[in-house]
C-alpha positions as CSV (number, residue, x, y, z in Angstrom):
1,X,-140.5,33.3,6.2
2,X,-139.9,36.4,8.3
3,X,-139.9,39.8,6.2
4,X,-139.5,43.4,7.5
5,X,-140.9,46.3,5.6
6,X,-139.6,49.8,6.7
7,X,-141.0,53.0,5.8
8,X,-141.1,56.7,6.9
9,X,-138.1,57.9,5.9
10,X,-137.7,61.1,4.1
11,X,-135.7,64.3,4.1
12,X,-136.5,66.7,7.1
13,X,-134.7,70.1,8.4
14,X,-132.8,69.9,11.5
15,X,-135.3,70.0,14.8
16,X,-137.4,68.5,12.6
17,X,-139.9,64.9,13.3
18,X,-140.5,61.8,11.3
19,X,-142.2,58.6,12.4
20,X,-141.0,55.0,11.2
21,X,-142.9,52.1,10.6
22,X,-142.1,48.9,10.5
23,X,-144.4,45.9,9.2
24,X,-143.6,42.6,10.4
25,X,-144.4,38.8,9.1
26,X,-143.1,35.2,9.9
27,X,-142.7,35.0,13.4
28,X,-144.6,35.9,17.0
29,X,-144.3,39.4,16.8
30,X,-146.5,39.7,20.2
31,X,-144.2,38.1,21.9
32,X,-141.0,39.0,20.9
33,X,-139.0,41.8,21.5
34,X,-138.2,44.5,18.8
35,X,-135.4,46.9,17.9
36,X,-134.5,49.7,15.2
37,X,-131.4,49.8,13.8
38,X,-129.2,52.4,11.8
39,X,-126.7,52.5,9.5
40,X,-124.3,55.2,7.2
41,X,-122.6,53.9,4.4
42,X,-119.5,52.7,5.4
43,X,-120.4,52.1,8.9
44,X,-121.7,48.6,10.9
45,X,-124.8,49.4,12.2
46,X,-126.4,50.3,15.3
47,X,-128.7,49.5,17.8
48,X,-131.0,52.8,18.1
49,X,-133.5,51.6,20.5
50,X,-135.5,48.6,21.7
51,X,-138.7,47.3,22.9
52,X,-139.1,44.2,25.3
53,X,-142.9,42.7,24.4
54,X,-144.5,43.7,27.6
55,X,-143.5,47.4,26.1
56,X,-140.6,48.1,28.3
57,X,-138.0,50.1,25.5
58,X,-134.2,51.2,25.8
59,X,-132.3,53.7,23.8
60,X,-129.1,54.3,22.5
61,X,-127.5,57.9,24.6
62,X,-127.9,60.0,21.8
63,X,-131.2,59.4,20.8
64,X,-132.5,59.5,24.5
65,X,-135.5,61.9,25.2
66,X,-135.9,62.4,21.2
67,X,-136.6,59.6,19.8
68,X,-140.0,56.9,21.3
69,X,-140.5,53.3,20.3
70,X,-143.7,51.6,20.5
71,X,-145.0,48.7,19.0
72,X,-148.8,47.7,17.7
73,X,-148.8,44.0,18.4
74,X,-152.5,43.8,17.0
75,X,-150.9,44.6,13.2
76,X,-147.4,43.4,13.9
77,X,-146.0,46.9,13.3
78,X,-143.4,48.4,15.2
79,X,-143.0,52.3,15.3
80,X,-139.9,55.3,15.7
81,X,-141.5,58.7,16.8
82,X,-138.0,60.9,15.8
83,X,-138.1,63.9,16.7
84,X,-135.6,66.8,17.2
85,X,-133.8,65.4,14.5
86,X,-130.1,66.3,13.9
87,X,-127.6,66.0,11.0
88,X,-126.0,62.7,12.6
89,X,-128.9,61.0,12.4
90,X,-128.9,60.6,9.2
91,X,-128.9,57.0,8.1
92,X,-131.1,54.0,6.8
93,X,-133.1,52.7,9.4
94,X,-133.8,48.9,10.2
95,X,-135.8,46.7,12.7
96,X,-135.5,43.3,13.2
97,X,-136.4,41.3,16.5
98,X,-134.3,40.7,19.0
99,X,-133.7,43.6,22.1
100,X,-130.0,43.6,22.1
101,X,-128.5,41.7,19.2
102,X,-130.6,41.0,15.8
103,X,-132.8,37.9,15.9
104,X,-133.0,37.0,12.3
105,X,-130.6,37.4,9.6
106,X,-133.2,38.5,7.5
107,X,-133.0,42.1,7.0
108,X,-135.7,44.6,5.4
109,X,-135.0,47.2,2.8
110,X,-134.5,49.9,5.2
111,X,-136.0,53.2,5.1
112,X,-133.8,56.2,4.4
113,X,-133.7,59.2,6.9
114,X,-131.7,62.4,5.7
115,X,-131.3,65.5,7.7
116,X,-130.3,68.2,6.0
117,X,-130.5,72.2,6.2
């Protein structure tokens, strides 16, 4: 059964860094590609960046140049570096498999991320 456990959130000042993790179990994490999502209440969520297996990542514009993904395939983790945070990304953050469109339907808890002065 594939499970995703975020965690890393918290509340940070603006220009502020937190780092996201996400534990993985059920499928072949090595070998599959990996993404972090977002959501706000309210809102669908988005695709914040992406991580083929081989370790070539993608990002959504905004978060470009502020935000790093990486993956540990030897504990089936994959990570967010955030940094330079800003008030709009606030949101509960998600990963899930896939590199453009979720894999599973499955879906972790999320991990909150506020951004607040």
């Amino acid at each position: 059964q594939v499970h995703f456990v975020e965690s890393g959130g918290g509340l940070v000042q603006p220009g502020g860094s937190l780092n996201l993790s996400c534990k993985t179990s059920g499928f072949p994490f090595s070998v599959s590609p990996m993404s972090w999502y977002r959501q706000v209440l309210g809102k669908e969520r988005e695709l914040v960046a992406a991580i083929a297996f081989e370790g070539y990542s993608t990002y959504e514009d905004s978060v470009k140049g502020r935000f790093e993904i990486s993956r540990d395939n030897d504990q089936d983790t994959v990570h967010l570096q955030m940094n330079d945070l800003k008030l709009e990304d606030t949101a509960v953050y998600f990963c899930n498999a896939g590199l453009t469109t979720p894999r599973y339907l499955t879906w972790g808890q999320g991990t909150q991320v506020t951004v607040s002065a």
